[in-house]
ZAMARGU-4260 file (C-alpha; in steps of 0.2 Angstrom, whole numbers, plus 5000, padded with zeros to 4 digits):
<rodrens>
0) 5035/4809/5617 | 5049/4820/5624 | 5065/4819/5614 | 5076/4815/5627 | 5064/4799/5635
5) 5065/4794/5616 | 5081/4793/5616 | 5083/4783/5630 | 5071/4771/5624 | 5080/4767/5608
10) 5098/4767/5617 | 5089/4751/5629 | 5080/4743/5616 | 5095/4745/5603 | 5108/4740/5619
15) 5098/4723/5622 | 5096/4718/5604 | 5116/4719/5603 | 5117/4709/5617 | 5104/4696/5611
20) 5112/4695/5593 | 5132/4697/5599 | 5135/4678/5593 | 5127/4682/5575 | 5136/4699/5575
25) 5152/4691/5581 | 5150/4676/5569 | 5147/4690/5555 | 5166/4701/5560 | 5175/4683/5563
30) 5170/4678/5545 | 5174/4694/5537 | 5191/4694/5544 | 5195/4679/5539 | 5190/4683/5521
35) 5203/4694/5521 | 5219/4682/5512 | 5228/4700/5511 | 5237/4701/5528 | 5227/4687/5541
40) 5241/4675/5547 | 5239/4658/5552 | 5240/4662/5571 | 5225/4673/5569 | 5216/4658/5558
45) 5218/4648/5573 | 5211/4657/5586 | 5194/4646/5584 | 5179/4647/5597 | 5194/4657/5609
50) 5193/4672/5598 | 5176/4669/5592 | 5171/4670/5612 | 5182/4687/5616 | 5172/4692/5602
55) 5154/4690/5609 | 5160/4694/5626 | 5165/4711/5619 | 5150/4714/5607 | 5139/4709/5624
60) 5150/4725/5635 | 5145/4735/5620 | 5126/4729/5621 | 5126/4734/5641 | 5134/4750/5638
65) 5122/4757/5625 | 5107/4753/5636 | 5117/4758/5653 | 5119/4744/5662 | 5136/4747/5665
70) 5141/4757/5682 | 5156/4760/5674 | 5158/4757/5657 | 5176/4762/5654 | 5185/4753/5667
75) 5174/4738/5661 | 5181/4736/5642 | 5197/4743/5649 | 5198/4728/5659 | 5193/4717/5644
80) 5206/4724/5632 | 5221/4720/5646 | 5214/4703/5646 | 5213/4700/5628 | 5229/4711/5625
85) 5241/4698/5638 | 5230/4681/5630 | 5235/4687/5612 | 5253/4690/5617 | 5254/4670/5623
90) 5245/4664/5605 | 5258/4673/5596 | 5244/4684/5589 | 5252/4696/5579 | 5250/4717/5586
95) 5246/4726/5570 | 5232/4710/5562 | 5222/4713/5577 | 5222/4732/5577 | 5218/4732/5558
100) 5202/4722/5562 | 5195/4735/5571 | 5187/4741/5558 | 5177/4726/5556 | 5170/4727/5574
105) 5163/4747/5571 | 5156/4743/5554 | 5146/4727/5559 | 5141/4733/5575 | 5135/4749/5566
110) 5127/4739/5552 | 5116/4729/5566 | 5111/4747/5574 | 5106/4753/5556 | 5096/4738/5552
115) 5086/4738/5569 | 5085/4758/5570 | 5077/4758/5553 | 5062/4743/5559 | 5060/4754/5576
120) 5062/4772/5566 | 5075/4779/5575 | 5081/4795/5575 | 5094/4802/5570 | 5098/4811/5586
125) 5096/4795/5593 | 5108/4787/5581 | 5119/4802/5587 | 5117/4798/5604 | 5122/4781/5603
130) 5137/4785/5593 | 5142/4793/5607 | 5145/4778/5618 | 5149/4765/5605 | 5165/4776/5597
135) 5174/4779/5614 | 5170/4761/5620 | 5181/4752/5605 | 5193/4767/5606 | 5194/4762/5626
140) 5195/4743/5619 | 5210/4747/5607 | 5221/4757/5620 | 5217/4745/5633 | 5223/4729/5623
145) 5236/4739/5613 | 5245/4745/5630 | 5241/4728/5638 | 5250/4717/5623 | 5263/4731/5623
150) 5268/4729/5641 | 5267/4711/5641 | 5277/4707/5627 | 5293/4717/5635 | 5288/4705/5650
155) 5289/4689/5640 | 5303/4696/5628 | 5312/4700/5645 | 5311/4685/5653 | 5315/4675/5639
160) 5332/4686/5638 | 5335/4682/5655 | 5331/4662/5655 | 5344/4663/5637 | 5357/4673/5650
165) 5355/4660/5663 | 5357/4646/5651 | 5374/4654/5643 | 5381/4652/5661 | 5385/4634/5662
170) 5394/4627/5678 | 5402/4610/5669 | 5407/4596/5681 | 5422/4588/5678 | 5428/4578/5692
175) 5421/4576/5709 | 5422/4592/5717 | 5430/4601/5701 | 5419/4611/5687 | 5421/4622/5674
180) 5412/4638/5669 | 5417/4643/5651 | 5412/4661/5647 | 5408/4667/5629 | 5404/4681/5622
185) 5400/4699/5628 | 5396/4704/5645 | 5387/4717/5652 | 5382/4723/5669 | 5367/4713/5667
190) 5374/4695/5664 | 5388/4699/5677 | 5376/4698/5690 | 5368/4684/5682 | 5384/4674/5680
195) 5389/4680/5700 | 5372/4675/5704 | 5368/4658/5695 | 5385/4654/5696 | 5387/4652/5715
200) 5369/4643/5715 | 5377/4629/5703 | 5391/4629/5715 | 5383/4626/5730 | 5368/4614/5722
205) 5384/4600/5715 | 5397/4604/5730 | 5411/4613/5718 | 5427/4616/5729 | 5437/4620/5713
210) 5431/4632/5699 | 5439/4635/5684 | 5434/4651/5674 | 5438/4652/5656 | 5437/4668/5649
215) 5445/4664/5633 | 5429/4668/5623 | 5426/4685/5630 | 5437/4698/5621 | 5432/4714/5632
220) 5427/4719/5648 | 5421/4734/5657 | 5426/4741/5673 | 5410/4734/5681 | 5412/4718/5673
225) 5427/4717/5679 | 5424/4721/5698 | 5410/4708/5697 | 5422/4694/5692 | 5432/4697/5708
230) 5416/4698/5720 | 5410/4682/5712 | 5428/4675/5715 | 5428/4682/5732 | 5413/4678/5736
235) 5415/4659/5729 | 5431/4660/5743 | 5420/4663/5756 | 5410/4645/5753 | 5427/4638/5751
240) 5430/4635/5731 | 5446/4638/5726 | 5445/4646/5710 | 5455/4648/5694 | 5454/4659/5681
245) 5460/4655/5663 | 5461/4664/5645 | 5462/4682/5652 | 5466/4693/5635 | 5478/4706/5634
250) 5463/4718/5635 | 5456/4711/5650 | 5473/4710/5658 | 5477/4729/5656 | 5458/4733/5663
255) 5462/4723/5677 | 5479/4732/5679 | 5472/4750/5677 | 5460/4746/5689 | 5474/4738/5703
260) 5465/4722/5704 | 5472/4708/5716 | 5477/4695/5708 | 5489/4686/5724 | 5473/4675/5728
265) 5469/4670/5713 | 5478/4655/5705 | 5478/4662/5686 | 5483/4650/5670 | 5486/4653/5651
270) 5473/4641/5644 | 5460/4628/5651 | 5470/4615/5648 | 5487/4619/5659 | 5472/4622/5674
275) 5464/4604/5671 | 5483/4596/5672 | 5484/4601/5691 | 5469/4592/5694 | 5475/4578/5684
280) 5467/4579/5667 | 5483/4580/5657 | 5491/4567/5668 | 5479/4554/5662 | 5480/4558/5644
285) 5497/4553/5645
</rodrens>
């Protein structure tokens, strides 16, 4: 029989016995890693029938590669590992547990091909041959998933940031009509356009027509920052709230100074509590 026809043969009859056995074989890599006490988290323990189905799915793309039935078998695992990669970035699975069980997938996969190739007296060239597509197709699998978790992770880590910055900018009814937004902590460019942003939404949503801003806990601002804080007041003009600004350190008065800031429209106040008396607050407390 010509070499190359031989060849061929095996690579369909070895390809289709993966395929038919991937739940055994999966079974097998499943309960190897698991025996592994040494660095398996309780995440990964948990993954169940989930991962024990990626598992066969992926054995299965491996099968259909061998014997070619595949039109394009790199964008297929590709598009399995970015699925994978984004599902084990939302079950908290763990980056560096999953690439380390890559080992377990080659060696069981290849232990299978062993055991069949020696009942059908492969080859070694055929062996060779098959090598050829398995080895790429799990290196495609880890880059795939690696880039896929990567990418998705900064999206999740990103959004969470940002629902955190939205939270720290708190629009506090008072009275009717009256609200205070205390500001703690650092600000960059980023949470300035957050704090113009959400703060005019709280605004509008609970009819404020009189804001105080407290910047007593913020010890520094930048020359953005600081511009930002007079669109958000300006701006907060335009809808018709009268704002008030309260706490402003000496730092943040000589950036405002430098940078010949207008203050003449803006009714300013040594603490939070002298701008609640003009509304009332201290009065009734007397």
């Amino acid at each position: 029989m010509d070499l190359q026809l031989k060849q061929k043969l095996d690579q369909i009859e070895i390809g289709n016995k993966i395929n038919e056995n991937a739940e055994q074989i999966a079974q097998k890599i499943i309960t190897n890693i698991l025996k592994n006490e040494t660095y398996v988290s309780l995440q990964h323990r948990d993954q169940g029938q989930e991962g024990l189905e990626a598992s066969i799915t992926f054995i299965r793309l491996i099968g259909d590669a061998i014997s070619g039935k595949l039109a394009d078998p790199k964008q297929t695992i590709t598009e399995w590992g970015e699925k994978v990669g984004m599902a084990a970035v939302h079950s908290g699975q763990p980056l560096d547990e999953t690439l380390e069980s890559t080992s377990y997938y080659r060696n069981s996969i290849w232990d299978f091909i062993k055991e069949e190739g020696s009942v059908q007296s492969m080859t070694a060239d055929s062996v060779l041959h098959i090598s050829t597509t398995i080895n790429p197709m799990i290196d495609y699998a880890v880059q795939a998933f690696s880039k896929s978790y990567v990418k998705n992770y900064r999206d999740m880590a990103e959004k969470f940031n940002l629902s955190l910055q939205e939270l720290s900018v708190p629009v506090v009814p008072l009275f009717p009509g009256v609200a205070v937004l205390p500001v703690v902590g650092e600000i960059d460019t980023n949470r300035a356009k957050i704090l113009l942003d959400s703060t005019l939404q709280q605004c509008v949503e609970s009819e404020i027509t009189s804001l105080v801003i407290d910047l007593s806990g913020v010890s520094y601002i930048d020359t953005m920052v600081a511009h930002r804080i007079f669109q958000l007041v300006s701006t907060l003009k335009l809808l018709g709230v009268k704002t008030t600004l309260t706490g402003l350190s000496p730092e943040i008065a000589q950036t405002s100074v430098s940078l010949n800031l207008n203050f003449s429209e803006i009714t300013l106040k040594g603490n939070l509590l002298q701008a609640l008396a003009d509304f009332g607050y201290g009065k009734l407390n007397k």
